[in-house]
N, C-alpha and C positions, 0 to 999 in steps of 0.2 A: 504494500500500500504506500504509495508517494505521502511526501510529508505532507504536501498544501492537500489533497484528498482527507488525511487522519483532523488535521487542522477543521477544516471544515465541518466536518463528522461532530468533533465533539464542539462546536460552537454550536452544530442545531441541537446536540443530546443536551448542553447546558440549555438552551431557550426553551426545550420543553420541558424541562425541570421544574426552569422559572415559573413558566404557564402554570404549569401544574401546583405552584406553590402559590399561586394567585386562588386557582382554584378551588383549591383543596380546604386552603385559608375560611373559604367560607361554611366548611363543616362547623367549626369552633365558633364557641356562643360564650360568648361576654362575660365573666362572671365577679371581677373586681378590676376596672380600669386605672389603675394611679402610672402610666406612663408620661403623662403631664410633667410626673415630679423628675422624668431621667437629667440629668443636666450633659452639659455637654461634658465631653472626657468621661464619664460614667461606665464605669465598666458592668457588661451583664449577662446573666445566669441563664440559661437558655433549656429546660428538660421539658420530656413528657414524662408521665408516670401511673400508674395503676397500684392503687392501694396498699400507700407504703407511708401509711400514718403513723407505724411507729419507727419510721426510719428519719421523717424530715425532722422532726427540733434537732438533733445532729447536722445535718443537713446543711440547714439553713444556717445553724451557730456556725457551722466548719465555713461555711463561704463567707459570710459576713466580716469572718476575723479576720479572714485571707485578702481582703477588699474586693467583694464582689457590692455594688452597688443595688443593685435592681436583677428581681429575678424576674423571669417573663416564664409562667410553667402552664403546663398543656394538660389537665386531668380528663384521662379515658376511661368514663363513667364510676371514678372508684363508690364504694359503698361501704368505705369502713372509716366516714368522715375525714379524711384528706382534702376535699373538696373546702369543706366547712371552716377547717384546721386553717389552711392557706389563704383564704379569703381574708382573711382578720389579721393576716401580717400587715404590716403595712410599708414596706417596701417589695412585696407581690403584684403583679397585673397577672390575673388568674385566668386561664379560659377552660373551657370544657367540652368534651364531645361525644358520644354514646357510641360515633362510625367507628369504622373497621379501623384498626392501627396496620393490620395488614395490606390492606387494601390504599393507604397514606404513604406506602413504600415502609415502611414498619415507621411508622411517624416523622419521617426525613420530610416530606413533603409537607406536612405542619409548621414543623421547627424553621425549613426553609421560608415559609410564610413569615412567621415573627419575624424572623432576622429581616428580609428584605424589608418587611415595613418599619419596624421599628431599632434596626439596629445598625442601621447604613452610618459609616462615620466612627463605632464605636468596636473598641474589643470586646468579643463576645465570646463565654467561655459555656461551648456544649458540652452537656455533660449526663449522664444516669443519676439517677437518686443514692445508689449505692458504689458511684465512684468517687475517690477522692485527690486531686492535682497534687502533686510531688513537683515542686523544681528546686532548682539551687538556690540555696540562701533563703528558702521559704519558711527558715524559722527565726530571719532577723528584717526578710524585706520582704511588703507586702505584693499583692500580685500587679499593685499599678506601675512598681518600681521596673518591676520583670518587663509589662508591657511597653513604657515610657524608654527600655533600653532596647527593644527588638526594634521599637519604633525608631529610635537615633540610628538603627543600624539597617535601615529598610528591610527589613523582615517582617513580610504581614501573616507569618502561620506561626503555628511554635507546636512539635508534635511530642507526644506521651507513649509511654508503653504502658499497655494494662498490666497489672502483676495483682494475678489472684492472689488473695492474702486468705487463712484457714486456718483453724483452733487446731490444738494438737488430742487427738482422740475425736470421739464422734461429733458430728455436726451440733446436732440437738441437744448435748449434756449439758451446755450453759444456757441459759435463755437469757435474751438483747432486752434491756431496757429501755423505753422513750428518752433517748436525750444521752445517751450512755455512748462513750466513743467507741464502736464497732472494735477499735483492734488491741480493745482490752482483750476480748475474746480471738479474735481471727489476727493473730500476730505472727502466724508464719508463713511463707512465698516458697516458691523454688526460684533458686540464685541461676540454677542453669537450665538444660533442658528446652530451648528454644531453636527454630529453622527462619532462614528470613528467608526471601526471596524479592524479587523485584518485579513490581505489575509492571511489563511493557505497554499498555494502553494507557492507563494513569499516573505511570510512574512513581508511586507510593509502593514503601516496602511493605512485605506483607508478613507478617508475623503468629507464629503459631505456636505451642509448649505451656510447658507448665502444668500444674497439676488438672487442669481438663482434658489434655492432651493425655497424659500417662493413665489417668484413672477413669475416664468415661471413653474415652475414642482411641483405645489401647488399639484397636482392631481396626480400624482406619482413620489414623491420622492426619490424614489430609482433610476428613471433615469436621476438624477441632474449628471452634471459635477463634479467629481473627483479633488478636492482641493490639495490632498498630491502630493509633488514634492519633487524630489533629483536634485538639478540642478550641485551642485558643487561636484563631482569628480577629485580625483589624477587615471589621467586615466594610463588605462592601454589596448592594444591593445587585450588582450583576453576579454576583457568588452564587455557588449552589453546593449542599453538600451531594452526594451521589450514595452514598448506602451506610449510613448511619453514620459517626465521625470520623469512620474509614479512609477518605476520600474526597475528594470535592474536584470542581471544575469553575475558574480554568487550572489544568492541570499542574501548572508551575505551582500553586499552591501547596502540592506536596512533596514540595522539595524540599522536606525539614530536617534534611540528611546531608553527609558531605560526599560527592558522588567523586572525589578525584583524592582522597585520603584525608586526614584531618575529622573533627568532630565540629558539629552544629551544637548549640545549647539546646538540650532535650529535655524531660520532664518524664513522669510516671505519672499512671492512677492507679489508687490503691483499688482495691477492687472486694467490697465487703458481700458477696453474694452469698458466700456461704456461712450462713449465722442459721440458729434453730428455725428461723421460719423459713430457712426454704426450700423444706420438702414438701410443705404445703405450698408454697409458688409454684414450684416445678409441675405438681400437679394443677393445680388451675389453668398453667397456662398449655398444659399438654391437650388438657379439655378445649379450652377455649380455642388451639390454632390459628393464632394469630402471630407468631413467629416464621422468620426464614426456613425457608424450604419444609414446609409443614410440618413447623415445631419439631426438627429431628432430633436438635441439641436439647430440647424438653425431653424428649422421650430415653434419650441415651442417661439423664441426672436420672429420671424416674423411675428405671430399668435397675441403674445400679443403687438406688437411693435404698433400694429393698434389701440390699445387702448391708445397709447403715457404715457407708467404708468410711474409713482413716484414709484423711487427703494427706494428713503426716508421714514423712520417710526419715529417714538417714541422712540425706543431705538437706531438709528442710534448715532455712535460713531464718531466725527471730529477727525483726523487723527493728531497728535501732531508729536510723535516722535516713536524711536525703543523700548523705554523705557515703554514708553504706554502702548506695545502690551507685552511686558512681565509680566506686572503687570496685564492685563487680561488675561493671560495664552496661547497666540496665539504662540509665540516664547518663547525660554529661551538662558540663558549665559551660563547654565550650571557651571562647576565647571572656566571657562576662568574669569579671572579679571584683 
């Protein structure tokens, strides 16, 4: 395929994203408007979620602290008050929707709506309810310092590796408290264990391992969950992401790597999924099929959930600090000091 042909290709795949995030946009029904209050420079929050009321006061304290400004969240019908919860924050703009999250592109084509309307100009930081941003110096600078330095450096992405974080012994033995730091409990990773490879259409590396890969998709590993993420973007309203924070278009945006030797400043998300409630997720959402490739990675946690495993090994890593993970090569500072 000639270069001006691929070029081409993905300028119409990005416009019909766009379209589609115009469209889509109008599944989502109003439920507390305070973007009034964004200022300029305002850095924002950007999730959908499904009934993970006892996950946000965490949540929201952990970004708040970090300098997240304004959250902008998307609730897909929850019914165990999340809805209720987040309305009464008051640096929330809440919407809500009953439609398919599958059928949303698994909610990309929402979140793409936010952003273009209300987050053109502003760094925006997508995210899950149950991830948490790792970068350098994120225990003495906050995240505007990070963003105000990618920005001196014309850098508009900044990309994360996910790192499943898991208690040592069964899932379920501790039960998660509202408001309770996740990695009281789920305080170990694997240090190694990972495959990259390079998407030649989007040129984002692609990232696979860790304790998903070894203990649910021992049997084919090629269909593990996808670890690389770009959560933090200086958006821009022609942006689009393409399959959840995988990705995005135009494609230059996921060059958040050094492709000629040398290291880019990286980041992590801590990644709390596996806490006591979610062998009861795993099942709703196995039910429900509104995940990628019909819910297989539901059904692979569900399968082995019956055997109640230890995601803990031998080479499990206790989670210190941000510094930790640089020195085993999971993030970098890059040339930032």
């Amino acid at each position: 395929m000639s270069r001006v042909w691929r070029s081409y290709r993905l300028r119409a795949e990005r416009q019909r994203r766009l379209v589609r995030a115009i469209r889509k946009r109008g599944e989502l029904r109003l439920v507390a408007d305070r973007t009034a209050l964004i200022g300029k420079g305002d850095i924002l929050c950007v999730a959908t979620l499904r009934n993970e009321q006892v996950r946000l006061p965490y949540f929201l304290s952990y970004y708040r602290n970090l300098g997240i400004d304004h959250f902008l969240l998307i609730d897909n019908d929850s019914n165990d008050g999340s809805r209720d919860y987040l309305a009464d924050q008051a640096d929330v703009s809440l919407w809500s929707t009953p439609k398919s999250y599958k059928r949303a592109n698994f909610g990309t084509d929402w979140v793409n709506g936010l952003l273009r309307k209300h987050a053109h100009g502003h760094w925006a930081l997508v995210v899950d309810i149950d991830e948490f941003l790792i970068y350098p110096f994120c225990d003495t600078r906050p995240l505007g310092a990070l963003a105000d330095w990618l920005e001196a450096s014309s850098v508009r992405s900044f990309g994360a590796m996910l790192i499943d974080m898991y208690p040592k012994g069964r899932i379920d033995a501790v039960p998660y408290r509202p408001g309770q730091d996740p990695f009281e409990i789920a305080c170990w990773f694997d240090s190694g264990n990972y495959v990259i490879e390079k998407n030649p259409k989007y040129r984002n590396l692609w990232v696979q391992g860790g304790p998903r890969m070894r203990m649910f998709f021992a049997d084919d590993p090629m269909r593990a969950p996808a670890l690389n993420k770009i959560p933090l973007v200086k958006w821009n309203r022609r942006y689009a992401y393409v399959s959840s924070t995988h990705m995005l278009l135009p494609r230059g945006l996921n060059l958040v790597y050094e492709e000629w030797g040398g290291e880019k400043t990286s980041g992590c998300l801590l990644h709390a999924k596996f806490l006591n409630t979610f062998s009861e997720k795993a099942a709703e959402e196995l039910t429900r099929r509104q995940h990628y490739a019909d819910s297989h990675e539901y059904r692979a946690y569900h399968d082995r959930l019956k055997e109640s495993p230890d995601l803990w090994c031998k080479w499990s890593e206790k989670y210190i600090n941000w510094r930790q993970l640089e020195i085993l090569g999971l993030m970098s500072k890059g040339n930032w000091a």
